[in-house]
C-alpha positions as CSV (number, residue, x, y, z in Angstrom):
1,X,-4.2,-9.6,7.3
2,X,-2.9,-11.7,10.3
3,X,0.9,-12.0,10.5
4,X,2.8,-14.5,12.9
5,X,6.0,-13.0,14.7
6,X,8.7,-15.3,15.9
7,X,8.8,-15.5,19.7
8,X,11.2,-13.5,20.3
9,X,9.9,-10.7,18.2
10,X,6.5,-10.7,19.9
11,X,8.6,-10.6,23.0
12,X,10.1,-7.1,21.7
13,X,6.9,-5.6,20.7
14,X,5.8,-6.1,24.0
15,X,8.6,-4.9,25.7
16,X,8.4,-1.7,23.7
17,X,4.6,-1.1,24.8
18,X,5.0,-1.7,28.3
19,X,8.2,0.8,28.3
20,X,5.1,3.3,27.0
21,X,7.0,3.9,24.2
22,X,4.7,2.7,21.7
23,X,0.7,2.8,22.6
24,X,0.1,-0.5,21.4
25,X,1.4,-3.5,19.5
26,X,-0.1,-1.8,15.6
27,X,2.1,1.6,16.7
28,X,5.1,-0.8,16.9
29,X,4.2,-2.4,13.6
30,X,3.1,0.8,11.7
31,X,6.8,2.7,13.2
32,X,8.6,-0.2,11.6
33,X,7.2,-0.4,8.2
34,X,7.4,3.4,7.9
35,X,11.3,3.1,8.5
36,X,11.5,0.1,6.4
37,X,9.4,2.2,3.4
38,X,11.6,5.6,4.2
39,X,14.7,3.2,4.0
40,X,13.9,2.0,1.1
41,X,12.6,5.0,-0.9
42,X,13.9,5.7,-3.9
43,X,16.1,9.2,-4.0
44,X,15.6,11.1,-7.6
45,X,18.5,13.1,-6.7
46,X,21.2,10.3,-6.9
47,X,21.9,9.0,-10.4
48,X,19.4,5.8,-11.1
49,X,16.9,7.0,-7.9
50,X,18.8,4.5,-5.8
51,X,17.9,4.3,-2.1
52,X,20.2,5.6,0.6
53,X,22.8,3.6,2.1
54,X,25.4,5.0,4.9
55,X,28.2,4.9,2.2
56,X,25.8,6.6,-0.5
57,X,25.2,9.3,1.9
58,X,28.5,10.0,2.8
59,X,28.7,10.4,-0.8
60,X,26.3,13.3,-1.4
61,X,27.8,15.0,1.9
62,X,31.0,14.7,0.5
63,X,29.5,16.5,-2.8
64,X,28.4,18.9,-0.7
65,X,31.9,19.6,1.6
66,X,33.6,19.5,-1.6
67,X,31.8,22.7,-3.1
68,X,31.6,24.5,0.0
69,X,35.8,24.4,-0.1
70,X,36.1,25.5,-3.6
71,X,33.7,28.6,-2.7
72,X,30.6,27.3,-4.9
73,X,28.1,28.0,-2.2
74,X,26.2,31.2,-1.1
75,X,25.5,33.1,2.0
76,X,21.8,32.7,3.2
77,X,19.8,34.6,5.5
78,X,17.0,32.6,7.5
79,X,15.1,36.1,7.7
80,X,14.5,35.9,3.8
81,X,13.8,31.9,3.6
82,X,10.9,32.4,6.2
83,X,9.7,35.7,4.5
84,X,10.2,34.2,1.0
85,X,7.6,31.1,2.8
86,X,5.4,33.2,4.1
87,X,4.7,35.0,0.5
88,X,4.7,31.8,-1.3
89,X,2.0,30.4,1.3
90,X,0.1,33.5,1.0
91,X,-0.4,33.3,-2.9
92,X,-1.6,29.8,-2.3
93,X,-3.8,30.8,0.3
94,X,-5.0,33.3,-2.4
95,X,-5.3,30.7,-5.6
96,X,-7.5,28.3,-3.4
97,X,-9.8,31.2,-2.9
């Protein structure tokens, strides 16, 4: 596939390669179509898998603040996430043989 960019575009890419913060022009191109994809990605979690916009997330953090101020959330303790990952990779480690 052979895409044209406007002048000004090509003139970016560039500029973003010779700042070394891309390694070539295809980085620049692959880093934007990732964000465009990721943007675009549907979220199962919000009613009709809509994807996230700012006021959407604002939204769901709101959700979030709301419960934590009536009480509706629970201690955790990062110990017992990691140990509880650890087991869970284990047994998979075990299944695969």
């Amino acid at each position: 596939m052979t895409v044209k960019l406007k002048p000004e575009h090509e003139r970016y890419v560039r500029e973003l390669v010779q700042a070394g913060r891309f390694p070539d022009e295809h980085a620049v191109v692959d880093a934007v179509l990732t964000a465009f994809r990721i943007n675009d990605e549907p979220i199962p979690d919000i009613p009709g898998g809509v994807p996230w916009t700012e006021e959407r997330l604002r939204a769901a953090v709101q959700v979030g603040i709301d419960e934590a101020d009536r009480g509706e959330c629970a201690e955790w303790d990062i110990e017992e996430i990691r140990a509880e990952g650890r087991r869970l990779l284990e047994e998979r480690k075990n299944r695969r043989g």
